[in-house]
N, C-alpha and C positions, 0 to 999 in steps of 0.2 A: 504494500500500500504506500503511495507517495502522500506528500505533506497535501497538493492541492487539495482547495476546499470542496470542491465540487466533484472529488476521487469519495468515491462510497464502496470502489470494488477490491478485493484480495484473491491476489493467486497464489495454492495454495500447492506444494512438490511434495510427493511422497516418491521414495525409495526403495527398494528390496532386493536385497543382493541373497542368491543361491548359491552353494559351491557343484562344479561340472557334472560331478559325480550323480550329484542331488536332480540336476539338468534332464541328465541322462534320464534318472528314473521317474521324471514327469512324462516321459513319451509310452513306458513300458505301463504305469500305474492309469494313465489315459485310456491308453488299448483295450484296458481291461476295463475300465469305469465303460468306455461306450459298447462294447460286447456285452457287459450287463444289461445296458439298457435296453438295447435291441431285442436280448430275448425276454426283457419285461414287455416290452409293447408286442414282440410275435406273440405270448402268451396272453396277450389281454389281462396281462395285469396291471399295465398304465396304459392311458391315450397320449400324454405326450411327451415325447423324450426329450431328459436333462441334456440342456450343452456343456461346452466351455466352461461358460463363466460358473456355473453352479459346481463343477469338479473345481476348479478352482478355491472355491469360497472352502469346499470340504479340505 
């Protein structure tokens, strides 16, 4: 935020550093989170499938 009077806005950075390794095993624990889901929704046990962002947040 700058001093002007008439500045009401803030930007706001956020960071997250993972080590390679950890990288790595975001692709293999992914693979697996959307294979889950697919055979929830072929068994009609959800109508709609989880993305990204929601493996993410887990």
């Amino acid at each position: 935020m700058d001093l002007g009077p008439d500045n009401n806005k803030i930007v706001l950075g956020f960071e997250y550093t993972v080590s390679y390794t950890n990288f790595l095993g975001l692709g293999t624990d992914y693979t697996a989170f959307s294979a889950s889901e697919k055979v929830k929704i072929d068994g009609e046990k959800k109508k709609k499938l989880r993305e990204l962002n929601e493996f993410l947040k887990k």
